[in-house]
N, C-alpha and C positions, 0 to 999 in steps of 0.2 A: 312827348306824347303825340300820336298819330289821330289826324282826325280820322273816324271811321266813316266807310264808304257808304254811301247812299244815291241811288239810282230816282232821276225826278223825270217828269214828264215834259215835254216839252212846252206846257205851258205857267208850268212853274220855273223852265228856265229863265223863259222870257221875264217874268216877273223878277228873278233876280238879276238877270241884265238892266232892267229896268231902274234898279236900287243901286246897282255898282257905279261907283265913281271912278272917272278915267281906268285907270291900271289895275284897280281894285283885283281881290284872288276872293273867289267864293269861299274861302275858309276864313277869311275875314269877315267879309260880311255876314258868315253865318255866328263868327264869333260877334260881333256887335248885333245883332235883331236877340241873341239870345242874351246879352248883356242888358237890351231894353227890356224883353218878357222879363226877366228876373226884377228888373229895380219896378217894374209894373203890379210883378207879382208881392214882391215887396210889400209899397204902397196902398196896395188893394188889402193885404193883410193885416197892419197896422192901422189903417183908417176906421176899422172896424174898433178898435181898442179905444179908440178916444168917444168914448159916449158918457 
């Protein structure tokens, strides 16, 4: 499966240069920050269940 294309501004690049490690490929990175919003989202979902 193909990431799909998205066009960012020049200030959002910086930002993920900012987060990339050495060699890193921005489809990495974009695959891990969306690996964190989910177990976040997660989290924030189930938190609510324990009252």
């Amino acid at each position: 499966m193909s990431m799909p294309q998205v066009h960012l501004d020049d200030e959002t690049l910086a930002r993920l240069d900012n987060l990339r490690e050495e060699d890193e490929e921005y489809d990495e990175l974009i695959t891990e920050l969306i690996n964190i919003y989910e177990a976040n989202e997660m989290t924030l979902f189930h938190s609510g269940d324990e009252i």
